[in-house]
Each structure stands twice: as C-alpha cells, then as structure tokens.
N, C-alpha and C positions, 0 to 999 in steps of 0.2 A: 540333891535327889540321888538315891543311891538304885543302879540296875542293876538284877538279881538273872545271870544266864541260867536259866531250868534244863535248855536242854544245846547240847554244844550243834555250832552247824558241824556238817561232815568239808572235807577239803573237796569231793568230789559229787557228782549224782552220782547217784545209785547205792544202796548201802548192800552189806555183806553178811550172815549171822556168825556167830562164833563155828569152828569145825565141831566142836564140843559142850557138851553141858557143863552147867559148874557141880554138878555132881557126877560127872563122871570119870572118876578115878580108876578106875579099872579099864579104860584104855589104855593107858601107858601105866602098867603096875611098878616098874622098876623107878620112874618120875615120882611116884605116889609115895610109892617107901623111902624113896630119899627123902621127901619132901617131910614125910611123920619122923622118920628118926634124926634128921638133920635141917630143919627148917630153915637154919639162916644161912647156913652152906646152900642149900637149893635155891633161896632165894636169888643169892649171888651170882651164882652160874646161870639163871635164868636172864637175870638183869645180863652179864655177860652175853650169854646169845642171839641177845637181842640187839647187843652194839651200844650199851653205856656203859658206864662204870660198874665194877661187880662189887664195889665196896659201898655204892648208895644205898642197897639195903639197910646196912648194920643203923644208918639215922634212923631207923623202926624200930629199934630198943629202945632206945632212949624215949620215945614219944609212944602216947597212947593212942593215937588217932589214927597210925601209919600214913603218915603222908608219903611214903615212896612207894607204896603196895598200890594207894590208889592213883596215883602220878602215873605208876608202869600199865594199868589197867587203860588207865586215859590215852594212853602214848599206843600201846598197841591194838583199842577198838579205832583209832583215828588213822592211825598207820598203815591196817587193811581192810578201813573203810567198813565196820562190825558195825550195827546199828546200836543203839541203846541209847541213853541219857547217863545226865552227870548224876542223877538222886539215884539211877540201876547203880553206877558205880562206887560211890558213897556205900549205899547198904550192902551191898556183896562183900565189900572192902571191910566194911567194920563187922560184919555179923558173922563171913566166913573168909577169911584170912587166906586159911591153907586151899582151900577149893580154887577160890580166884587165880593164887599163883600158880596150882595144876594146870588149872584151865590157863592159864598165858604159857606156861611151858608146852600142851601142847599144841597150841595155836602157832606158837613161832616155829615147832620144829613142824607141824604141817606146812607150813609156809615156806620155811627153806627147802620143804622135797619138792615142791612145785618150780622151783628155783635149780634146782639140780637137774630134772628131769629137760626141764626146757633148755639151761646152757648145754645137757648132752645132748640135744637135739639139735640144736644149732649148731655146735661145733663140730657134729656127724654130717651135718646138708655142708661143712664147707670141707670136708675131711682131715680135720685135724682133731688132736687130742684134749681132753679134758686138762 
C-alpha cells in the first residue's frame, strides 16, 4: 500500500504567508533583472544565501522537472514556516520557474533584515558592537 503526502505538516503551529506574491517582481527590480538576463547565475546566489550549495542549481539543466527549484521552494515555505502545500509547490515550480525563484530571493533577503535589525538590537541593550 502505497501513501501519497497532499500536504506537508509545518515543523511548528502557526504558519506564516510568503513577504511576497509570486508575481511580484517589481519589488526588488535589480533581483528581477538578474534573474531575466542571468537565470542560472541568480539561481546560484539565491541557493547561496540561503546556506546550501550554490552549485545545486545547475542539476535543473540537465532535468526537465527542476527538482532543485522545487526542493528550494519546499526547504524555505518549511524554513519560515510559509503555509501552502506540496501540489502549490509543484505547479509554481513547473508553470513559473523565474517567479518562484524571485519570490525565494525576496523572502530570504526579507528575512535576513529581520535578522540584522534584531542582532543590532541586542547587541545595542548589551553595548557592544555589531
């Protein structure tokens, strides 16, 4: 008997929505136009800033299905706890490629200001420096 997960559990309660639509590119336009005139470069640096290898993109050449577009997609709605399911991720992943990756580049770098803003906050209540 074989079991089919529809929709992943989350690691936590509570879930979280993406900062971003998957269409909107014109939040971060410098992200956007890397993303149209260099896709697998942006790819990379994306996978990069998010802390894996920035070369597991390029296995999305070689394969039709992108299994590392939607691996990264899975890895960062679980990461900071983004609601959706595994079939949202699947069809974003296969119907709109460069949107998805936008949207993960700017989810992680909203994420990391939230991350900056609080270590200089804490590090100002103990007065020391950044």
């Amino acid at each position: 008997m074989v079991t089919v997960v529809v929709q992943q559990p989350l690691g936590k309660a509570g879930t979280e929505a993406w900062n971003s639509g998957i269409c909107d590119c014109c939040e971060d336009v410098s992200s956007s136009c890397y993303a149209f005139w260099c896709f697998p470069c942006f790819t990379c640096t994306t996978t990069g800033e998010f802390g894996e290898s920035t070369c597991l993109p390029l296995l999305d050449i070689l394969v039709c299905v992108r299994p590392v577009g939607l691996a990264m997609r899975v890895a960062v709605r679980y990461k900071y706890q983004i609601g959706g399911s595994l079939c949202e991720d699947i069809m974003v992943s296969c119907c709109c490629i460069w949107c998805s990756w936008c949207q993960m580049s700017r989810e992680i770098k909203a994420r990391k200001k939230v991350i900056k803003v609080v270590l200089f906050l804490y590090c100002y209540a103990l007065g020391t420096t950044v």
